[in-house]
Wavefront OBJ file of the C-alpha trace (Angstrom):
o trace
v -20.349 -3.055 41.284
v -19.620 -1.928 44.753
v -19.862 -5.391 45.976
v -17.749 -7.194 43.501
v -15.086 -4.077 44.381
v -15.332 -4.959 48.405
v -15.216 -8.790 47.388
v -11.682 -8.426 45.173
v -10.356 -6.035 47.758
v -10.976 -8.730 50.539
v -8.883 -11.399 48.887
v -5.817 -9.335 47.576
v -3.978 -6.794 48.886
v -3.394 -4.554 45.887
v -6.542 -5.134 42.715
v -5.487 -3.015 39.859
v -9.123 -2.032 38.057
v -8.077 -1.127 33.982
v -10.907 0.676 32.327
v -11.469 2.260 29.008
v -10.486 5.865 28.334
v -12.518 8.191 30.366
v -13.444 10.824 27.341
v -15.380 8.612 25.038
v -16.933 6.152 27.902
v -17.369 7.211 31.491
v -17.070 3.861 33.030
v -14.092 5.317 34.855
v -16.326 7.966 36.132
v -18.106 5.076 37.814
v -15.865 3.242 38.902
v -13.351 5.978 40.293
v -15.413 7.001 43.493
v -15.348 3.125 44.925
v -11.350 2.513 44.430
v -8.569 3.731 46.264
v -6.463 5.676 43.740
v -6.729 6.374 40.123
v -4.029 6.548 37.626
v -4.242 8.849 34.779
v -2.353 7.734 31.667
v -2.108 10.031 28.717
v -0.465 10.009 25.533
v 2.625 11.833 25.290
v 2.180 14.615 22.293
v -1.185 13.062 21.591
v -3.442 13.698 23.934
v -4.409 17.057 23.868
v -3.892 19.685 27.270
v -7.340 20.519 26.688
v -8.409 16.942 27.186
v -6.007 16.129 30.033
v -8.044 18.905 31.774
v -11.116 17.814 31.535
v -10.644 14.757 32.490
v -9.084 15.732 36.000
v -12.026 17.549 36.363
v -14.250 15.293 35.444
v -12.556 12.945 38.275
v -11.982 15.205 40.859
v -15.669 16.066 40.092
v -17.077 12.721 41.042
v -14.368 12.499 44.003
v -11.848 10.313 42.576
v -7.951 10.158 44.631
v -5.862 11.181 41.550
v -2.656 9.142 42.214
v -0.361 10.255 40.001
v -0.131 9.963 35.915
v 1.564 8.015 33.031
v 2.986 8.993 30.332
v 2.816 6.897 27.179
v 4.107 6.553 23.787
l 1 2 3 4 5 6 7 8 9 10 11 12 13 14 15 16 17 18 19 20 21 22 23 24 25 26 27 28 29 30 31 32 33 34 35 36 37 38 39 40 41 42 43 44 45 46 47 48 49 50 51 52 53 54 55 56 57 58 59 60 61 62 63 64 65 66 67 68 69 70 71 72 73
């Protein structure tokens, strides 16, 4: 994975990764430590406080550079 990261990077100068939501699948998990920045996007009124939590954690737990956030719906 690393390598097809570093071969992406080398051709553009901004590669936006999309992955599925980090609570049921951690392939964000994986994926966070190699990238530049994450994104977080939660559901507004949906997504529980609880959850939002957890999942910072969960990133800044595997060293992830927590950009910012989106809010949607």
């Amino acid at each position: 994975m690393h390598q097809m990261i570093d071969e992406a990077e080398r051709f553009a100068d901004i590669v936006i990764y999309d992955s599925p939501a980090v609570l049921p699948v951690s392939d964000a998990l994986l994926l966070a430590p190699y990238i530049g920045g994450v994104i977080v996007v939660v559901r507004t009124f949906k997504t529980p406080v609880k959850s939002a939590r957890f999942l910072l954690t969960s990133l800044n737990r595997v060293g992830a550079n927590i950009l910012g956030a989106i809010l949607n719906g």
